[in-house]
C-alpha positions, -999 to +999 in steps of 0.1 A: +000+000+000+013+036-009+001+057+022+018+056+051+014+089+065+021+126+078+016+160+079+023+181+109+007+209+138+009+220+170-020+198+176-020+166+151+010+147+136+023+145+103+011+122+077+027+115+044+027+085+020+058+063+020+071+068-006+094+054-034+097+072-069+118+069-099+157+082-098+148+099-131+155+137-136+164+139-098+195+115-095+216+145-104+198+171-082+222+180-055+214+204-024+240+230-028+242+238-066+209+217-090+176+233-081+202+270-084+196+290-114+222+315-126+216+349-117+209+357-152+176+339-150+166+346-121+136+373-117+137+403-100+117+400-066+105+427-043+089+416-008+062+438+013+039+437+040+002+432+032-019+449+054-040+433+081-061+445+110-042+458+141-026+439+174-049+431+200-033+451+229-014+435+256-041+439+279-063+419+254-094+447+246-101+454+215-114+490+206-108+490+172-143+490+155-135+461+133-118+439+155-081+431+159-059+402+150-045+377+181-008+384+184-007+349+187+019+326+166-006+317+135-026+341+145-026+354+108-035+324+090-033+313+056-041+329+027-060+320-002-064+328-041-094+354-051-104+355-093-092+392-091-055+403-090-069+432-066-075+408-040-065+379-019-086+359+007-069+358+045-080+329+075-073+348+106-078+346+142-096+380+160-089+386+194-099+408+222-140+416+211-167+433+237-191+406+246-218+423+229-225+451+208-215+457+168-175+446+173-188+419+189-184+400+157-150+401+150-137+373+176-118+340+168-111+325+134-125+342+104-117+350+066-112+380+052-106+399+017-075+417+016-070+443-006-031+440-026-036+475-048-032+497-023-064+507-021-096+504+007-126+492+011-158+515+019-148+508+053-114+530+047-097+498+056-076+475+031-096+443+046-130+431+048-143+402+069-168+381+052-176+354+077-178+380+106-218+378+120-230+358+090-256+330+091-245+298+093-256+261+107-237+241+130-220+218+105-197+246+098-167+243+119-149+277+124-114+261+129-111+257+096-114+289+084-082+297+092-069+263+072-074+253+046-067+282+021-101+299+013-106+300-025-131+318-046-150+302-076-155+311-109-183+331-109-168+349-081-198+352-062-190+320-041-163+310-013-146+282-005-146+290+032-139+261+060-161+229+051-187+255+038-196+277+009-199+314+014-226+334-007-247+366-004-280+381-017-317+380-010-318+354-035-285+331-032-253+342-048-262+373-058-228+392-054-193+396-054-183+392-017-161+423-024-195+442-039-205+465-009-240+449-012-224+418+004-233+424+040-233+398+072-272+397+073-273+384+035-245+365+037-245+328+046-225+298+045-238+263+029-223+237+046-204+204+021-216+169+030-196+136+027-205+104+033-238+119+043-221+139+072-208+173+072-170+175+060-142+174+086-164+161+111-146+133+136-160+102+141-158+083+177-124+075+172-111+112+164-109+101+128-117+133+109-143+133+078-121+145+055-092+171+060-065+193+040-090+201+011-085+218-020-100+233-048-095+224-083-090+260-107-126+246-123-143+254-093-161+217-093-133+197-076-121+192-044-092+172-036-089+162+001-077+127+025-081+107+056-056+104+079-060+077+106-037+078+132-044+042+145-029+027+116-006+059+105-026+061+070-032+084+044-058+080+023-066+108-009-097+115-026-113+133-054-148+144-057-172+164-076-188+196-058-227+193-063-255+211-044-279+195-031-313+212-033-334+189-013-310+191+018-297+224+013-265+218+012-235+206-009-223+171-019-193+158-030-204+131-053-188+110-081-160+105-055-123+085-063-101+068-038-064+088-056-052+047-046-054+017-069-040-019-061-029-023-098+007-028-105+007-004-131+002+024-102+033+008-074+058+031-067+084+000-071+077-028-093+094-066-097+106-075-135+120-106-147+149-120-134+140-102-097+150-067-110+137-033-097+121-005-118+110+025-102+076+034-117+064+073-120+022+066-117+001+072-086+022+092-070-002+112-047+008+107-012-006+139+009-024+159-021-011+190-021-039+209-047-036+208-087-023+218-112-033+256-129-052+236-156-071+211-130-059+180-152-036+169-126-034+170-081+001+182-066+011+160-044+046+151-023+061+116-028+102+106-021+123+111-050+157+104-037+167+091-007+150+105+028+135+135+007+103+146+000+096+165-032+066+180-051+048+154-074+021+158-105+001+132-115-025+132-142-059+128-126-074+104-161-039+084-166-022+086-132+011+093-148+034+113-126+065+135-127+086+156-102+081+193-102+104+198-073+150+192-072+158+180-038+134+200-018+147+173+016+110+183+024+081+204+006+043+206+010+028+238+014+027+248-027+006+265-055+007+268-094+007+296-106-025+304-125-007+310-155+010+274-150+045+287-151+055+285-120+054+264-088+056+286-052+069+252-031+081+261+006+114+238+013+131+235+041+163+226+018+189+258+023+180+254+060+209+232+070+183+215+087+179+182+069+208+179+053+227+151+077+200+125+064+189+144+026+219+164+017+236+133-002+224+134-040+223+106-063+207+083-038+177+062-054+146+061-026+153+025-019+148+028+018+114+044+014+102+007+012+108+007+049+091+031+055+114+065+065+095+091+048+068+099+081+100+098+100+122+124+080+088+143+074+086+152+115+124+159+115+119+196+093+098+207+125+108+222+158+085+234+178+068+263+161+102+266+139+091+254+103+121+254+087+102+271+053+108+293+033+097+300-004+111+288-036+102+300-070+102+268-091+099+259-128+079+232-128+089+216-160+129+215-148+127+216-113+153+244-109+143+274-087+156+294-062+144+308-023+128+343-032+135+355+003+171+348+004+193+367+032+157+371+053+158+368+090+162+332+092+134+334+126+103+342+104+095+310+088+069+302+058+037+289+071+007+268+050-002+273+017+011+304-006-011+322-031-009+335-064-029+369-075-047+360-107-030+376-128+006+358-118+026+386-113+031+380-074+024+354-050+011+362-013+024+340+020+019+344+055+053+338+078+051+332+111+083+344+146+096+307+150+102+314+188+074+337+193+049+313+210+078+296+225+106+311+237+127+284+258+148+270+242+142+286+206+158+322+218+158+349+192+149+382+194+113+395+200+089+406+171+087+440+158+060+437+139+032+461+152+020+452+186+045+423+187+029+399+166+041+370+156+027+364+127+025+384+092+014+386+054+039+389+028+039+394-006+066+388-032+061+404-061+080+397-096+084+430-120+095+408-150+062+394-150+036+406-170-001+402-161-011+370-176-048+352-181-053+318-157-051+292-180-088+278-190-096+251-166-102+212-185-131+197-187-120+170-162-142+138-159-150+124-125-139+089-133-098+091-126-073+069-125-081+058-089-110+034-078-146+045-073-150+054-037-173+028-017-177+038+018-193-003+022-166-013+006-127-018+021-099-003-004-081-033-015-041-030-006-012-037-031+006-069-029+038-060-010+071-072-029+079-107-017+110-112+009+141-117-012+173-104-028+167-081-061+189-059-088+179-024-097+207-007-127+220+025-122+204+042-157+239+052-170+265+030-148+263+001-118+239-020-099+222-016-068+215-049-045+184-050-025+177-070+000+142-068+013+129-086+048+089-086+051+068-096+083+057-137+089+025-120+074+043-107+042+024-071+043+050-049+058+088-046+051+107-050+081+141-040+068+153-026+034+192-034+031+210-022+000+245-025-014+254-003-043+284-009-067+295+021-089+257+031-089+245+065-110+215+072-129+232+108-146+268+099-148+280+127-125+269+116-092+284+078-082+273+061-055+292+032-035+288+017-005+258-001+020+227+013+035+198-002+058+164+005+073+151-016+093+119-018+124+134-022+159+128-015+195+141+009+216+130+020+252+145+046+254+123+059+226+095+044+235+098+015+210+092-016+229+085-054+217+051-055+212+043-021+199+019-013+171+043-016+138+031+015+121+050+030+158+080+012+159+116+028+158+131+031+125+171+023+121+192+038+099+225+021+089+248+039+067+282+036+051+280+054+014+309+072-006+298+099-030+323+106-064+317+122-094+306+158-096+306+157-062+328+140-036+312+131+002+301+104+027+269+097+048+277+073+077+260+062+110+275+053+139+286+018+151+251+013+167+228+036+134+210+063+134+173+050+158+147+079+157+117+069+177+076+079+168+078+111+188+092+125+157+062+119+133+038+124+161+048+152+178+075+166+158+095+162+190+132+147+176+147+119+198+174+101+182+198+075+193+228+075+173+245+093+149+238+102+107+268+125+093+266+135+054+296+154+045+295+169+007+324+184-009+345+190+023+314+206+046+297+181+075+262+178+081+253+171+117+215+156+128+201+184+157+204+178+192+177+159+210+145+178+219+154+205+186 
């Protein structure tokens, strides 16, 4: 089976698929110097401040008469694309309202319509909050207003907002909610049913109805998963938006499981004569949104070894292909409207992955095992994210961080957004030791009224104002399997225990070794012994690595724990030559991390990884960091 899991928060753990992918176009993609372009291609970029609605006041009241925003780390939330290049739609968390009276509205999360032009509302102010004091039933939960990214549809007089769908009017969706005539007392929010519940909702077991939805550029598709954290799966799904007119409310019918058992859509897959071949189909993992023409979900999958790069995969073939060089770990990201661009927040140039993902020309062998949940937790600590923003050509890979030579403390958080017209992309950032100051010291905000959180937006001069591309006409049947909720998803065949071959594409062999449970579902260790291995001639890889499930109680790993929780062991003894020259080693007793990692972000090793590439030494962070 694919999924295995991830994604991260203060209050939930991360969940990604684990993943394997083909060496192709990223054996040579190397952390220092292959995702660089020259300076010469590079596009001017000029970063600003968006404005937002003042700092609730250290003594928490509010006078402001349209409420003020929770100094609060993630207090500003994420933004989210608007069908006008004047606008962009902002989750945000109020603080500080009178109990009653007209400001009493503007309290806890909401969205708002920011204005990027420089210009007000009739309200003199650059923002507007559309879910303040509207009607709405209690499917809707408010939490997610904040995230996911709201999202406006085509006929711009609808909202993605939460697990709801914003309108105003006497008579339905009568406006633009930037039209003055969109008030609170005609607005209201239509709540989007699955599985004949509302979306999001948990079931007894915490198990969420859905969560980290998208919206396809057609307006009519939403892309979204199910994480269960009993069995550390990932599920996606695709579905149709339909409303419902009997029930009042919105469906998602005509619904695919982004999964199929077939061996045409395995990550890895067995040939004659027990050789490997890395297969580029199905490779979904956490869906990540789609593409600017809506033919194809973003998604993040493993590309080389202990990395975690942006995937697109064609929603009628499920053919897939990297977007992403060696991110060591990407998933907030958006296309450009256009489709010219990818905005992907890495963590690589961070120093922070680099002892485990630094290495290039390493095949995701080990993925089998199962390390991508594990390196997934390690790019968090704490409230530090590790993100920052990468301008990316999605039909190379190369890119480089817009924000380069930024204070290093103000981290990218959730998804980015493109204005319509492409010419500049808008991201909130958030003070990585604001909300917690001991241990991560830096220095204190100095953003008005000591926030910690604040909206950005980068915006490229060399661009000029470009149409969206016109969505597809994108038919509900997908490469996946018709969702049944009667029915349980059928799981791929894991590869048999035994001893295969995978060739290097220009030079050399790789030995595998693969170790399975009694049950022969789950991998218990992934060995592999490489011999003059290179899939782009310039980066050569020698030497032995291993993955395997163990126990460790000083982790919390003990005999008898659930599998999906075990500890994971790294063992590693590689020589890098070629283009480049460097080593990744363990210590004489591996590299152990333990679940905290993946569940809490909370890294607990026991051990030592080193990666040292041409002449400079990666280190793994200190316990607890």
């Amino acid at each position: 089976m694919r999924s295995t899991l991830v994604r991260g928060s203060a209050a939930a753990m991360l969940a990604l698929a684990a993943s394997l992918s083909s060496a192709q176009v990223q054996a040579a993609a190397d952390v220092s110097t292959a995702a660089d372009t020259s300076s010469a291609s590079q596009p001017r970029v000029t970063i600003s401040e968006l404005p937002v609605p003042p700092t609730v006041p250290e003594d928490g009241v509010c006078t402001h008469p349209t409420g003020c925003v929770s100094a609060d780390w993630g207090g500003i939330g994420t933004p989210g694309p608007a069908r006008n290049a004047r606008y962009v739609f902002l989750g945000i968390t109020y603080a500080g309202a009178p109990a009653s009276g007209p400001a009493s509205i503007y309290t806890g999360p909401q969205v708002l319509v920011v204005r990027t032009d420089g210009a007000t509302f009739p309200n003199g102010e650059a923002w507007k909050c559309l879910t303040c004091g509207v009607s709405y039933g209690f499917e809707i939960e408010t939490s997610q207003f904040t995230y996911p990214p709201a999202n406006e549809l085509p006929d711009r007089k609808r909202v993605l907002v939460g697990n709801g769908i914003l309108s105003c009017g006497a008579d339905g969706a009568e406006y633009t909610v930037t039209d003055p005539r969109c008030t609170a007392a005609n607005t209201r929010i239509t709540p989007i049913y699955w599985n004949d519940k509302p979306l999001f909702e948990p079931d007894s077991n915490g198990i969420n109805n859905g969560r980290e939805w998208r919206l396809s550029p057609d307006g009519v598709h939403l892309v979204w998963d199910v994480l269960d954290y009993r069995a550390l799966s990932e599920i996606p799904y695709v579905g149709r938006i339909a409303y419902d007119k009997e029930n009042s409310r919105y469906e998602l019918t005509g619904v695919s499981v982004l999964a199929n058992s077939s061996a045409a859509y395995q990550p890895l897959v067995v040939e004659k004569g027990n050789q490997l071949r890395f297969n580029n189909a199905g490779m979904v993992g956490e869906p990540r949104g789609f593409t600017a023409d809506g033919r194809a979900t973003l998604g993040i999958q493993s590309v080389n070894s202990d990395s975690m790069d942006a995937w697109v995969t064609d929603l009628a073939t499920g053919a897939s292909r990297p977007v992403t060089r060696n991110a060591q770990y990407t998933d907030p990201m958006a296309a450009s409207p256009d489709g010219k661009w990818l905005l992907a927040e890495e963590v690589r140039g961070s120093d922070r992955l680099d002892f485990i993902s630094g290495m290039p020309g390493i095949p995701a062998l080990t993925a089998h095992g199962g390390t991508a949940a594990y390196v997934a937790g390690i790019r968090n600590e704490g409230n530090r994210r590790y993100f920052s923003p990468w301008l990316v050509d999605p039909k190379t890979g190369d890119g480089f961080q817009i924000n380069a030579g930024s204070d290093r403390n103000w981290n990218a958080a959730a998804d980015p957004a493109w204005l319509a017209d492409s010419t500049a992309v808008v991201y909130t950032e958030n003070l990585a030791c604001g909300a917690n100051p001991t241990p991560h010291r830096c220095a204190d905000s100095t953003e008005p009224g000591g926030r910690n959180s604040r909206l950005m937006i980068a915006r490229f001069p060399d661009f000029k104002p470009t149409a969206p591309v016109t969505p597809a006409q994108v038919s509900d049947r997908t490469w996946g399997m018709p969702y049944d909720p009667d029915t349980t998803l059928p799981t791929a065949k894991a590869i048999p225990t035994g001893t295969y071959t995978l060739r290097g594409k220009t030079q050399g062999s790789a030995t595998v070794q693969i170790t399975n449970n009694s049950a022969g579902t789950q991998p218990l260790s992934v060995a592999v012994d490489y011999d003059n291995y290179s899939d782009d001639g310039t980066n050569i890889i020698d030497g032995t690595e291993k993955v395997e499930r163990a126990s460790n109680t000083a982790l919390g790993c003990t005999p008898g724990t659930a599998s999906a929780l075990a500890c994971l062991t790294w063992t590693e003894d590689l020589t890098l030559s070629g283009r480049h020259t460097g080593t990744k080693r363990t210590g004489p007793d591996g590299f152990t991390l333990g679940p905290s990692v993946m569940l809490r972000n909370d890294f607990q090793a026991v051990g030592t990884l080193t990666t040292t590439i041409d002449g400079t030494t990666y280190t793994q962070p200190a316990n607890g960091h």
